[in-house]
PyMOL Python script that loads the backbone (N, CA, C, O; Angstrom):
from pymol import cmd

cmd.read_pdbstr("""\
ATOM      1  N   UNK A   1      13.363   3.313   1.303  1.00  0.00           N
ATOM      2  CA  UNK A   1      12.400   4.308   0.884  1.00  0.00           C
ATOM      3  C   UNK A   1      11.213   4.253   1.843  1.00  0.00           C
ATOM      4  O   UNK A   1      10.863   3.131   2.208  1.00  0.00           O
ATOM      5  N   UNK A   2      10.510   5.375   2.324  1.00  0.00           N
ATOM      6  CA  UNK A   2       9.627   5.460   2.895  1.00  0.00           C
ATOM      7  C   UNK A   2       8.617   6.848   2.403  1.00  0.00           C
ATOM      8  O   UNK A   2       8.961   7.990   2.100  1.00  0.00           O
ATOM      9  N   UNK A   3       7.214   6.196   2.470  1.00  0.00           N
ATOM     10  CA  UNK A   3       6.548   6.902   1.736  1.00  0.00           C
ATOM     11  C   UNK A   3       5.162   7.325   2.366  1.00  0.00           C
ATOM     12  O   UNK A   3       4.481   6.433   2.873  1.00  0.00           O
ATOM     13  N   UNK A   4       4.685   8.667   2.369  1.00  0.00           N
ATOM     14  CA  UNK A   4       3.438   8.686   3.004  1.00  0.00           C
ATOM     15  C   UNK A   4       2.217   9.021   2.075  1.00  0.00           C
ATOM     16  O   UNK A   4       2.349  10.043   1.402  1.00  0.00           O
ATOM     17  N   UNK A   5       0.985   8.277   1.929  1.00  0.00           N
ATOM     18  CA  UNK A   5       0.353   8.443   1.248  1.00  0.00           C
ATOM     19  C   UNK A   5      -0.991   8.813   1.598  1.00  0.00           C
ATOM     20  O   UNK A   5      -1.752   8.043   2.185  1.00  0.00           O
ATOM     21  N   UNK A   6      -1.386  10.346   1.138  1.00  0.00           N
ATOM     22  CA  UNK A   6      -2.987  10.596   1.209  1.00  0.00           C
ATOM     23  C   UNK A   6      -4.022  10.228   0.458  1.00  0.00           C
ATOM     24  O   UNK A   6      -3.790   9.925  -0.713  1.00  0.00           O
ATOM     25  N   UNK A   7      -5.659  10.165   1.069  1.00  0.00           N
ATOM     26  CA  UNK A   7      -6.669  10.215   0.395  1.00  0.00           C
ATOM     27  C   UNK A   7      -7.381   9.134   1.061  1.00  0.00           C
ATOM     28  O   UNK A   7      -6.954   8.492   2.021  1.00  0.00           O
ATOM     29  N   UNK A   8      -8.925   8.927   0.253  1.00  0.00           N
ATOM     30  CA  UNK A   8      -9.644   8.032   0.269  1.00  0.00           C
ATOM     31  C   UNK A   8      -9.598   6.299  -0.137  1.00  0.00           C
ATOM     32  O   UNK A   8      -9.894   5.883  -1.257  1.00  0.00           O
ATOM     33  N   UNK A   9      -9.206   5.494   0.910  1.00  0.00           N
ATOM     34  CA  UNK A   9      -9.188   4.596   0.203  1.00  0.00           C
ATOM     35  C   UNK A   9      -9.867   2.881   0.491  1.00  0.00           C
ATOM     36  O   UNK A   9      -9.606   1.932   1.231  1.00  0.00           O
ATOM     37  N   UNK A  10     -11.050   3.273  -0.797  1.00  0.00           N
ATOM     38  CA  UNK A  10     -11.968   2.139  -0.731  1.00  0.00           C
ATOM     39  C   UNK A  10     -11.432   0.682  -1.485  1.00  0.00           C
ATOM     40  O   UNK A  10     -11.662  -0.452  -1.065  1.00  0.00           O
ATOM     41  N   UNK A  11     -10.858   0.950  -2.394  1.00  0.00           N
ATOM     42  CA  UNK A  11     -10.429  -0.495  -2.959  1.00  0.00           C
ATOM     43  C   UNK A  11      -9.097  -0.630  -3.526  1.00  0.00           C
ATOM     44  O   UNK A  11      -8.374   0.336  -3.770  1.00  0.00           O
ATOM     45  N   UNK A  12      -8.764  -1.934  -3.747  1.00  0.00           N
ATOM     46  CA  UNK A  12      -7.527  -2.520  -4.009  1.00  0.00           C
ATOM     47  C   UNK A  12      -6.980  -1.444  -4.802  1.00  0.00           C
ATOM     48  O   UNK A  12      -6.141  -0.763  -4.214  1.00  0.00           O
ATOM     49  N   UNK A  13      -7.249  -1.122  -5.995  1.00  0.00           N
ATOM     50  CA  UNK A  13      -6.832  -0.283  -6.842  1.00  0.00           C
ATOM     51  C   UNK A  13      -6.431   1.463  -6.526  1.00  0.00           C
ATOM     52  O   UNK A  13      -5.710   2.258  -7.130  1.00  0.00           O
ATOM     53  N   UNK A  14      -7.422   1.597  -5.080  1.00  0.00           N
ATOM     54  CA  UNK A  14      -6.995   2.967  -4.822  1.00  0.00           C
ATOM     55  C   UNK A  14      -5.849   2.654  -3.847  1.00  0.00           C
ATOM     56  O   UNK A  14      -5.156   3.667  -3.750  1.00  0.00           O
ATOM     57  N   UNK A  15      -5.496   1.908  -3.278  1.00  0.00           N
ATOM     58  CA  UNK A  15      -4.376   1.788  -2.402  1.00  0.00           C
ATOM     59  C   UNK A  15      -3.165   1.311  -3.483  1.00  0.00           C
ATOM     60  O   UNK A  15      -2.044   1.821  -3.508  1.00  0.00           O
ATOM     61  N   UNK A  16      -3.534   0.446  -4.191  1.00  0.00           N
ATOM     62  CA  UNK A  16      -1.924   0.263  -5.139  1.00  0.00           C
ATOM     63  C   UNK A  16      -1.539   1.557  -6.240  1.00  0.00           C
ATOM     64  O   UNK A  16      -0.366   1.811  -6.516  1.00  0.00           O
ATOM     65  N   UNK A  17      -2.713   2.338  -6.827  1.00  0.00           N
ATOM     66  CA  UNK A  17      -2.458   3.120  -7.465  1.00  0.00           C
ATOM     67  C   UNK A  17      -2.025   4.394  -6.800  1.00  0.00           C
ATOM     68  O   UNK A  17      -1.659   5.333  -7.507  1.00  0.00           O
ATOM     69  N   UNK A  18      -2.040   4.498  -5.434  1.00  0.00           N
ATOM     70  CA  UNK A  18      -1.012   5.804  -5.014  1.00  0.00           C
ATOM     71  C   UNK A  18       0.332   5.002  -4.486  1.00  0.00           C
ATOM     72  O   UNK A  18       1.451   5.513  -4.528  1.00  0.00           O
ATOM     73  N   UNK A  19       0.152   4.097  -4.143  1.00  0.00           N
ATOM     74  CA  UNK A  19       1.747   3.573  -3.795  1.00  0.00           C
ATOM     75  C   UNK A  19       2.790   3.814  -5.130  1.00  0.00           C
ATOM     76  O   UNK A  19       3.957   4.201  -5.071  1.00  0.00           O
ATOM     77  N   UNK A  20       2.003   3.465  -6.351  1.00  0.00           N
ATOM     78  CA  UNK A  20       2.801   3.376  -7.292  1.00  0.00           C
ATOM     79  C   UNK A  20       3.136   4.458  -7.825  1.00  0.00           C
ATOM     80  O   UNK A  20       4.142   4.513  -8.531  1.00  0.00           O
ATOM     81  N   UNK A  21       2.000   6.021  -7.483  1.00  0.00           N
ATOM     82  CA  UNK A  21       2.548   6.760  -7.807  1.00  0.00           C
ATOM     83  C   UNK A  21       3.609   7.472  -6.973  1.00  0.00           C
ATOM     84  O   UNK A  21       4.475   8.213  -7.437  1.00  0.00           O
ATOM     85  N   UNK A  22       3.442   7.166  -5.710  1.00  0.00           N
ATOM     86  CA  UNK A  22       4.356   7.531  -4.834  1.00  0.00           C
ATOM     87  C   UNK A  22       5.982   7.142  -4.506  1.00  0.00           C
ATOM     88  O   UNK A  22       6.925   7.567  -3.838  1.00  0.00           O
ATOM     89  N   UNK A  23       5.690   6.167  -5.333  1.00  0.00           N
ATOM     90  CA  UNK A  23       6.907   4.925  -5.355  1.00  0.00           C
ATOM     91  C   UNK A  23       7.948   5.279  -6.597  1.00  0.00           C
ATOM     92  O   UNK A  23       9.086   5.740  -6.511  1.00  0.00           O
ATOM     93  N   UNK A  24       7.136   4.887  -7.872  1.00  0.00           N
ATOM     94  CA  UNK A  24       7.620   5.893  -9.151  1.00  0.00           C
ATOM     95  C   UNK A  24       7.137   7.196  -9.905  1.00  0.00           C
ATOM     96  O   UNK A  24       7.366   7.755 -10.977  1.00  0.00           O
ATOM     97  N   UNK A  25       6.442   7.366  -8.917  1.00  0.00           N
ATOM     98  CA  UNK A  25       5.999   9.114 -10.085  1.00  0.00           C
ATOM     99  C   UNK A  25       5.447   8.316 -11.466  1.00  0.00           C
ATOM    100  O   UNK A  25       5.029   7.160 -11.400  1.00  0.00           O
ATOM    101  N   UNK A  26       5.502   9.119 -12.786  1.00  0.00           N
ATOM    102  CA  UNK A  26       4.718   8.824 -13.605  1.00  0.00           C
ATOM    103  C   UNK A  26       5.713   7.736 -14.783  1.00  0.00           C
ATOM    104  O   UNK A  26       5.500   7.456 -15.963  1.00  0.00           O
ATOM    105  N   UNK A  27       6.813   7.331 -13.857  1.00  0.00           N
ATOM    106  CA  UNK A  27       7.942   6.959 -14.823  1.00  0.00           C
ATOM    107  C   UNK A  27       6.774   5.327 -15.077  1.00  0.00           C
ATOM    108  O   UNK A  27       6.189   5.179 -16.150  1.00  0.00           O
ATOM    109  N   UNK A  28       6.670   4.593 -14.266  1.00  0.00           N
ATOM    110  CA  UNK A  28       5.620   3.636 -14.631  1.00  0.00           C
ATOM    111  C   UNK A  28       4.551   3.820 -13.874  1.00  0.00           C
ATOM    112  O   UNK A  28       4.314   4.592 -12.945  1.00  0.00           O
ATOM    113  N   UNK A  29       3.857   2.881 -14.483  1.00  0.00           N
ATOM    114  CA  UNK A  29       2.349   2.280 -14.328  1.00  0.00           C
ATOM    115  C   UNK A  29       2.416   2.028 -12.853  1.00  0.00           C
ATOM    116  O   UNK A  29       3.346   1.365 -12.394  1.00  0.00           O
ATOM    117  N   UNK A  30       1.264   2.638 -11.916  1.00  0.00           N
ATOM    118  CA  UNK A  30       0.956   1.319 -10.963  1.00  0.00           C
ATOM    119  C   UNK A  30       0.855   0.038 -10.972  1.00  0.00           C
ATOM    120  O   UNK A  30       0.512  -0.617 -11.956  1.00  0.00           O
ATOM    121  N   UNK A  31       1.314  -0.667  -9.256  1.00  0.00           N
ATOM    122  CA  UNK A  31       0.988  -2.167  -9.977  1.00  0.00           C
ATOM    123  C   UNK A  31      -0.206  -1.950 -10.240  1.00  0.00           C
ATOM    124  O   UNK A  31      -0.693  -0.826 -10.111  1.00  0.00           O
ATOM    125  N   UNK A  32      -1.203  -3.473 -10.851  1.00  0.00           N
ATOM    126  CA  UNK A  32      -2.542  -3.477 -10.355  1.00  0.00           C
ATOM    127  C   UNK A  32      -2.821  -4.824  -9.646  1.00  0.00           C
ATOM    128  O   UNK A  32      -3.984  -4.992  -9.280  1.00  0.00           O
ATOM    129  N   UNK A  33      -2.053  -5.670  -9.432  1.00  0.00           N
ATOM    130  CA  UNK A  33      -2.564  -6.850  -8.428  1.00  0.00           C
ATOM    131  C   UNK A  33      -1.187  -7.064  -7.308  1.00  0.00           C
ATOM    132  O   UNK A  33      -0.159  -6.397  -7.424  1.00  0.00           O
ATOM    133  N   UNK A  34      -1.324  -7.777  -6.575  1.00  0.00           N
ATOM    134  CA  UNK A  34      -0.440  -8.182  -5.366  1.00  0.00           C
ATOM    135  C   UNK A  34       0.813  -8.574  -5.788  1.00  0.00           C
ATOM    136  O   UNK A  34       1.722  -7.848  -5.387  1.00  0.00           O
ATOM    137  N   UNK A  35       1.080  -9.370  -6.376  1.00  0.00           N
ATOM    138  CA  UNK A  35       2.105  -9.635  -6.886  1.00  0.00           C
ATOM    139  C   UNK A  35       2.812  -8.626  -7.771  1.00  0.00           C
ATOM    140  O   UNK A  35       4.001  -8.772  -8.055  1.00  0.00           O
ATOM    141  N   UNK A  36       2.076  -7.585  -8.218  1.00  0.00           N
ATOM    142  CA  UNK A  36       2.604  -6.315  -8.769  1.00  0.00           C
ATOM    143  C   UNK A  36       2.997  -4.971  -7.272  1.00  0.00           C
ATOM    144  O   UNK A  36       3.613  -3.928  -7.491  1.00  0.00           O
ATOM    145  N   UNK A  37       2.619  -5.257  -6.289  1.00  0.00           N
ATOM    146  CA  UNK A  37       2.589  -4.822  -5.022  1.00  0.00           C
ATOM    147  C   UNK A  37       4.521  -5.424  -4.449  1.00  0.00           C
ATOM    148  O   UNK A  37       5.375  -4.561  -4.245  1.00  0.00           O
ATOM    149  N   UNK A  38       4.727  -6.377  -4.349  1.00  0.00           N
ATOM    150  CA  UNK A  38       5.234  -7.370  -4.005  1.00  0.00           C
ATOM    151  C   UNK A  38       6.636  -6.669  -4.728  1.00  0.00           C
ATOM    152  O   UNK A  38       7.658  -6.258  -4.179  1.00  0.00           O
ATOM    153  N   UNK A  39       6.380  -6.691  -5.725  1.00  0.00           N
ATOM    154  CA  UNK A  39       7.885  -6.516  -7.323  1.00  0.00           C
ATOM    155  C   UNK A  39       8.057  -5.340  -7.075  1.00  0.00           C
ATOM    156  O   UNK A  39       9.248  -5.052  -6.954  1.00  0.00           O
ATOM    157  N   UNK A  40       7.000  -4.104  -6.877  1.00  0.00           N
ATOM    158  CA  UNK A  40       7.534  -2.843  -6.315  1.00  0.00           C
ATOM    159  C   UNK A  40       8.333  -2.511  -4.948  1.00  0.00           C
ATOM    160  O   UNK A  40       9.346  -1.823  -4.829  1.00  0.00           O
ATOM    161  N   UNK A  41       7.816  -2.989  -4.249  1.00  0.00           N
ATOM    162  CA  UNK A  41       8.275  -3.072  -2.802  1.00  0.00           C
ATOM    163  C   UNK A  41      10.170  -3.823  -3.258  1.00  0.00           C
ATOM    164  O   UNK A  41      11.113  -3.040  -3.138  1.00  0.00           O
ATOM    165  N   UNK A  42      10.323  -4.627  -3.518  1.00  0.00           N
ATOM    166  CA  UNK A  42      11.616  -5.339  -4.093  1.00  0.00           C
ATOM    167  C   UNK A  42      12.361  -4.731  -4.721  1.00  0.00           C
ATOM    168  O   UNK A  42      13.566  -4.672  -4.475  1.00  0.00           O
ATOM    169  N   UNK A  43      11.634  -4.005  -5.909  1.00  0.00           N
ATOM    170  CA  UNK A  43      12.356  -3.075  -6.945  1.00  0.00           C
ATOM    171  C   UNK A  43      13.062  -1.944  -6.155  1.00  0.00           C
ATOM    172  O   UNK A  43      14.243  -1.649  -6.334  1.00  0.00           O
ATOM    173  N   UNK A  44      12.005  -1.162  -5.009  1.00  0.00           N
ATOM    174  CA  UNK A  44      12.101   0.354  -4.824  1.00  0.00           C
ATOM    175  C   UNK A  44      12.979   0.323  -3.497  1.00  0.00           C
ATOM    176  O   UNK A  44      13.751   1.242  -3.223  1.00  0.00           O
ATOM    177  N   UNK A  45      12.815  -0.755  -2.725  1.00  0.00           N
ATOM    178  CA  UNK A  45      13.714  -1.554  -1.079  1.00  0.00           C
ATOM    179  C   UNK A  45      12.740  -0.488  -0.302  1.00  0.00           C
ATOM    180  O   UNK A  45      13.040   0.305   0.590  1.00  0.00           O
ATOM    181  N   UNK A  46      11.470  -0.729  -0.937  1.00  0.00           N
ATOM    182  CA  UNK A  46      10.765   0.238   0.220  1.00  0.00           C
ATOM    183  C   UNK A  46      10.529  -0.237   1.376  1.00  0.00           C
ATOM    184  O   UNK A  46      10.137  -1.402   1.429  1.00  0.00           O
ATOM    185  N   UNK A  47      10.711   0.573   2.692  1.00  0.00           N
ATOM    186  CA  UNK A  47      10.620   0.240   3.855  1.00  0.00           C
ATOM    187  C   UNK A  47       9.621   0.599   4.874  1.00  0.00           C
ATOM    188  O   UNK A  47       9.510   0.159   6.019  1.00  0.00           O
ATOM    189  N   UNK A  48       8.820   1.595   4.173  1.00  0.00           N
ATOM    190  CA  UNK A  48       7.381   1.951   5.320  1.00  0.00           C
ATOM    191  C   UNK A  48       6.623   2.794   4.333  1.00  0.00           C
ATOM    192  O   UNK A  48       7.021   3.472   3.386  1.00  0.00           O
ATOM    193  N   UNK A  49       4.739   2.437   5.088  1.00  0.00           N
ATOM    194  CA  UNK A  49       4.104   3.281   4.072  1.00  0.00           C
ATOM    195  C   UNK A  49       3.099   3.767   5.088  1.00  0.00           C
ATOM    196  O   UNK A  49       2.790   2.983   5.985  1.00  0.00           O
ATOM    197  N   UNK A  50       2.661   4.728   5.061  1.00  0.00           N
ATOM    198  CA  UNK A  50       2.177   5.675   6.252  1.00  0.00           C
ATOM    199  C   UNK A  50       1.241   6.112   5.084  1.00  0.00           C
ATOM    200  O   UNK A  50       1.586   6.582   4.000  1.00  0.00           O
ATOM    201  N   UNK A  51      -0.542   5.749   5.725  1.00  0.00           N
ATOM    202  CA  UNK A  51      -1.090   6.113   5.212  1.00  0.00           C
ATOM    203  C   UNK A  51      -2.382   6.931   6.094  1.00  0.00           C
ATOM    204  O   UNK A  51      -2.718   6.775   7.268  1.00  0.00           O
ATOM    205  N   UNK A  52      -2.750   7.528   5.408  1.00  0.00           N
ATOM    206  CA  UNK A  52      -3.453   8.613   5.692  1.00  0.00           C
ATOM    207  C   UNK A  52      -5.079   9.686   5.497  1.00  0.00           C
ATOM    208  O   UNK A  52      -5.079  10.823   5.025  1.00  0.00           O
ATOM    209  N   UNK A  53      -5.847   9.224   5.807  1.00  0.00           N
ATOM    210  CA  UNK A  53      -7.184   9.731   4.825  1.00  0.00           C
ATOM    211  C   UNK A  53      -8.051   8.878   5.629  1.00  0.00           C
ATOM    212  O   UNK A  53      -7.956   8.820   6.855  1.00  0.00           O
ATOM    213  N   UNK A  54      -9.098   8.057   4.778  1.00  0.00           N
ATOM    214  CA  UNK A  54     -10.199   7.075   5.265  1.00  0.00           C
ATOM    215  C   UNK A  54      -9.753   6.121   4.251  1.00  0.00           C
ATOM    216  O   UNK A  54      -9.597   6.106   3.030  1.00  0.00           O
ATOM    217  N   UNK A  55      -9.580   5.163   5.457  1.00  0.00           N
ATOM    218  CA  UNK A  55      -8.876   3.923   5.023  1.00  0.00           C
ATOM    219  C   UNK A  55     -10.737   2.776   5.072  1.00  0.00           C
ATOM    220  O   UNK A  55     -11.323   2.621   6.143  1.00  0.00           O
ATOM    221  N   UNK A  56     -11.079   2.399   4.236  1.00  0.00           N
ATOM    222  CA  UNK A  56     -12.475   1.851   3.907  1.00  0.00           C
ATOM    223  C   UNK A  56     -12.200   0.778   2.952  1.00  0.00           C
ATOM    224  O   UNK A  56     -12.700   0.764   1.827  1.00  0.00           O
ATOM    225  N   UNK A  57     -11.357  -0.178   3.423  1.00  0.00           N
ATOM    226  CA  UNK A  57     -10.714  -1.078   2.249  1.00  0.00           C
ATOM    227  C   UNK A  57     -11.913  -2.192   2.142  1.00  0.00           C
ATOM    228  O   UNK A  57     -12.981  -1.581   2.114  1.00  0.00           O
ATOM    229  N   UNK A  58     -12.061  -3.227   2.091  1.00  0.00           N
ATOM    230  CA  UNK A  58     -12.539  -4.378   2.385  1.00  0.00           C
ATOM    231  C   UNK A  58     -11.347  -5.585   3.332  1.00  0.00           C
ATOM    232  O   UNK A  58     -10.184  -5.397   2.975  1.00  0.00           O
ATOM    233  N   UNK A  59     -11.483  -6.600   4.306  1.00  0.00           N
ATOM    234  CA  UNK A  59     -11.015  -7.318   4.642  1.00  0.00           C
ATOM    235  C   UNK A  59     -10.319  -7.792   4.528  1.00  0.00           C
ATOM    236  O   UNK A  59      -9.407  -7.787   5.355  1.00  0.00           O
ATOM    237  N   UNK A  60     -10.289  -8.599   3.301  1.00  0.00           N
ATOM    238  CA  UNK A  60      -9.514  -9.583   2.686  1.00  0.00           C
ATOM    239  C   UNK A  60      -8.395  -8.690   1.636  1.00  0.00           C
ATOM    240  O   UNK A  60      -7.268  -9.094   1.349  1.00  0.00           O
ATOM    241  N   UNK A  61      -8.774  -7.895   1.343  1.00  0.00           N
ATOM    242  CA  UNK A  61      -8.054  -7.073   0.842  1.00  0.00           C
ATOM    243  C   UNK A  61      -6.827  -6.432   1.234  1.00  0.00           C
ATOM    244  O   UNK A  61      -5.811  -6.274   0.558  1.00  0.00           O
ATOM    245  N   UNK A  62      -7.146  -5.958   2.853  1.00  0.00           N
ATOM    246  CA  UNK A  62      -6.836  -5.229   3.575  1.00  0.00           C
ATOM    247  C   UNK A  62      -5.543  -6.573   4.395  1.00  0.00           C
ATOM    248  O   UNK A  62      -4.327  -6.480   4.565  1.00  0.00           O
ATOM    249  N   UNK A  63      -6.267  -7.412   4.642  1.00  0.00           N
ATOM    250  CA  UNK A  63      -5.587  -8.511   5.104  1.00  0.00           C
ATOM    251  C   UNK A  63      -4.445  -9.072   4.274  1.00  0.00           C
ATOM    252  O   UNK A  63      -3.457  -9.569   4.814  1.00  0.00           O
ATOM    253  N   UNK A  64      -4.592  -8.988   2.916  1.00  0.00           N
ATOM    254  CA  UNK A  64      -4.138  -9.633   1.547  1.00  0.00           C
ATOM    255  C   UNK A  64      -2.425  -8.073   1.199  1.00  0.00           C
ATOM    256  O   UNK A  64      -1.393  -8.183   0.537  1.00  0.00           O
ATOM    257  N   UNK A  65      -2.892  -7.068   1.910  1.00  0.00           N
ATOM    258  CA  UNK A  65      -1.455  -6.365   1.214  1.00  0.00           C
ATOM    259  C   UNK A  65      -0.973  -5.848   3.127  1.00  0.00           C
ATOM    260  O   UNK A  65      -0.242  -4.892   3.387  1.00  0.00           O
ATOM    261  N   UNK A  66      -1.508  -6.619   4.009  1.00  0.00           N
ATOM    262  CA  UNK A  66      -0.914  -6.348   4.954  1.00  0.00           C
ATOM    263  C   UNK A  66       0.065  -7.850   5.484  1.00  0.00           C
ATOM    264  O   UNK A  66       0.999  -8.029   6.266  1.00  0.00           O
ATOM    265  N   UNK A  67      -0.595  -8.557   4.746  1.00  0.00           N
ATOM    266  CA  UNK A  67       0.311  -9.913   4.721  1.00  0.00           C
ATOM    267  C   UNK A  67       2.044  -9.543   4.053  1.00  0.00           C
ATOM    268  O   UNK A  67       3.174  -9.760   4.490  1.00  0.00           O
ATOM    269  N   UNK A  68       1.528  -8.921   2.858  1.00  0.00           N
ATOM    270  CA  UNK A  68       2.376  -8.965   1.692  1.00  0.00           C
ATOM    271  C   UNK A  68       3.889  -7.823   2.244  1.00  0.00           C
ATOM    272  O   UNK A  68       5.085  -7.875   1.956  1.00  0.00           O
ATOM    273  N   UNK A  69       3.216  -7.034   2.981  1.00  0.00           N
ATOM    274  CA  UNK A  69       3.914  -6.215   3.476  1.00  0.00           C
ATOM    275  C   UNK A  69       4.862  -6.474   4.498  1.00  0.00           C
ATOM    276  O   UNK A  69       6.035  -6.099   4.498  1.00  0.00           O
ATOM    277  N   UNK A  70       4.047  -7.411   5.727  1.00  0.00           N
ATOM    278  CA  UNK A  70       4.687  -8.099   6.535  1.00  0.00           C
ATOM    279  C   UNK A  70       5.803  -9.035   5.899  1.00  0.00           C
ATOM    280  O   UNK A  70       6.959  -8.869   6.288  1.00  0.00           O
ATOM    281  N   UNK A  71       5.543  -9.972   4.981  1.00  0.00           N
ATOM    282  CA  UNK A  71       6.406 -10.615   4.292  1.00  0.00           C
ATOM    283  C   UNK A  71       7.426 -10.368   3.857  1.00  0.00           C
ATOM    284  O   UNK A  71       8.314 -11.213   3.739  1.00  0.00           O
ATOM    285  N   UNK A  72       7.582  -8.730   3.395  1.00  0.00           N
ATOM    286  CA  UNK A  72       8.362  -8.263   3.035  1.00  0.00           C
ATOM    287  C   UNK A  72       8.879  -7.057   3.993  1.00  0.00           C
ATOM    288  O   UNK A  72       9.160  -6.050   3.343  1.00  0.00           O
ATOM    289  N   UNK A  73       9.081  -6.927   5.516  1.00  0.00           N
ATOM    290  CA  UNK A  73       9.359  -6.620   5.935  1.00  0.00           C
ATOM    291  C   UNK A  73       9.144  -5.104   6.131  1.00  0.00           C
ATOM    292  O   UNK A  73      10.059  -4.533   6.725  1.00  0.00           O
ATOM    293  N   UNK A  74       7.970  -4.261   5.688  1.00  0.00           N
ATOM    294  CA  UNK A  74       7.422  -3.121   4.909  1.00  0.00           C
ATOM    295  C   UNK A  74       6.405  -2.750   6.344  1.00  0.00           C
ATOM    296  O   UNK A  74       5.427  -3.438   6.635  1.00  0.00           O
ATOM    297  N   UNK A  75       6.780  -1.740   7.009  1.00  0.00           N
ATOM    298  CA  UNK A  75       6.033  -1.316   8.101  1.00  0.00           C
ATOM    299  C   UNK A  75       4.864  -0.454   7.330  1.00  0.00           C
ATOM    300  O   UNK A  75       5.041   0.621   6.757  1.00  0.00           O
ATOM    301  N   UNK A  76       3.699  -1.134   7.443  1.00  0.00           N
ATOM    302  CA  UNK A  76       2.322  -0.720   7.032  1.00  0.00           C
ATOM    303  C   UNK A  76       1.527  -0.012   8.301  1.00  0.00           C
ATOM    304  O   UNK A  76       0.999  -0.736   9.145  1.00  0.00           O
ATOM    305  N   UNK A  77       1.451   1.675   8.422  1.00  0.00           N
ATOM    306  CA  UNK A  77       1.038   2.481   9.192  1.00  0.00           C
ATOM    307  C   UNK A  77      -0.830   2.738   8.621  1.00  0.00           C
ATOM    308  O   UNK A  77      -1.054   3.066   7.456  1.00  0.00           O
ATOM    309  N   UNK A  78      -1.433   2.628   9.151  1.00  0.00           N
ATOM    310  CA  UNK A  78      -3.157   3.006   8.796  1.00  0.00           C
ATOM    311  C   UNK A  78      -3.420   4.514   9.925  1.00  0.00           C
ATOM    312  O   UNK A  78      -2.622   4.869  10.793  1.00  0.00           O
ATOM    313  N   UNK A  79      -4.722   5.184   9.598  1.00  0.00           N
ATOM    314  CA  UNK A  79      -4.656   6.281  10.211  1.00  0.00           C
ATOM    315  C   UNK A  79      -4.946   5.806  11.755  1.00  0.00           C
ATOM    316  O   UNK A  79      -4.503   4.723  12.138  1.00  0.00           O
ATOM    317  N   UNK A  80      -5.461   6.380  12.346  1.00  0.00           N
ATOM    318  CA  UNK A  80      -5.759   6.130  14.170  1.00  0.00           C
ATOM    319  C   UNK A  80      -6.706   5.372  13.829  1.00  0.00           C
ATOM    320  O   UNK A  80      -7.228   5.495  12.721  1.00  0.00           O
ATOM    321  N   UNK A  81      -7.165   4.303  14.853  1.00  0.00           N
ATOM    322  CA  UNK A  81      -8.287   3.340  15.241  1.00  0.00           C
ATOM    323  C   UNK A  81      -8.335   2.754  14.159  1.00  0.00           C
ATOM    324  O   UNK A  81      -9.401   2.142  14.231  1.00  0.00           O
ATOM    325  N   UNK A  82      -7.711   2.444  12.822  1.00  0.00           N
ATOM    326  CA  UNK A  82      -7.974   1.849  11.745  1.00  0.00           C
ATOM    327  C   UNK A  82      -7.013   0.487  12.356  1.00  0.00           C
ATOM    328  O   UNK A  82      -5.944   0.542  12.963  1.00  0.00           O
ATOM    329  N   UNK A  83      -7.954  -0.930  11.884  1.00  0.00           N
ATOM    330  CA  UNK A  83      -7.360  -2.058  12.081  1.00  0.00           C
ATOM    331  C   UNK A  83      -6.690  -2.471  11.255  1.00  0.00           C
ATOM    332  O   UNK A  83      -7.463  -2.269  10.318  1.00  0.00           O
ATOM    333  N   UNK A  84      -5.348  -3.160  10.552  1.00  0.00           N
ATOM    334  CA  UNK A  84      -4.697  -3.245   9.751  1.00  0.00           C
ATOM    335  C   UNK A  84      -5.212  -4.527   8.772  1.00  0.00           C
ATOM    336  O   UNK A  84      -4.676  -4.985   7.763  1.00  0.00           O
ATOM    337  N   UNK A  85      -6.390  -4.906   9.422  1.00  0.00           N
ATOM    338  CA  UNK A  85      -6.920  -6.171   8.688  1.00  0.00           C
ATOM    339  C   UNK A  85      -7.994  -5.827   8.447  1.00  0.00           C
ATOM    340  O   UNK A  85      -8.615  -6.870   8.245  1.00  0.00           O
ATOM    341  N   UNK A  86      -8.982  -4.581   8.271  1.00  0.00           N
ATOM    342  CA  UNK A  86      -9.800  -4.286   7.953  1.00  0.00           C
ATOM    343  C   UNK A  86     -10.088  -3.185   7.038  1.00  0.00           C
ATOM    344  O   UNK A  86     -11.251  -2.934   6.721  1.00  0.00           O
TER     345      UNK A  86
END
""", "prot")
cmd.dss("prot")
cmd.show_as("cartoon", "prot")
cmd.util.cbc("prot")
cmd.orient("prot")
């Protein structure tokens, strides 16, 4: 599965809550923490997420689901000049 996702996104919750809707539509809940990140990606065999908008995450954050992604083999795309750890 590969998925592209728009909008603004300042915090943890705005980046997991469109994956999840993008991932399952309204059948479930977004995750809301990493390890709920992690079980989707597993569940869905998603394979890339292409994102799109203003990416304004925080660091550790940013660092924290680009790990998770890597781990799981999940090509994590950010818009132009956006650093994948920031």
């Amino acid at each position: 599965m590969h998925i592209v996702i728009r909008g603004s996104f300042r915090t943890r919750a705005d980046v997991l809550g469109l994956i999840g809707r993008a991932a399952w539509g309204s059948e479930r809940p977004a995750p809301t923490n990493l390890d709920g990140l992690a079980d989707l990606i597993k569940e869905t065999g998603l394979r890339s997420i292409i994102i799109q908008g203003t990416w304004a995450v925080d660091e550790k954050t940013a660092s924290a689901i680009n790990r998770i992604c890597g781990d799981l083999g999940v090509s994590l795309r950010l818009p132009a000049g956006t650093d994948p750890a920031s």
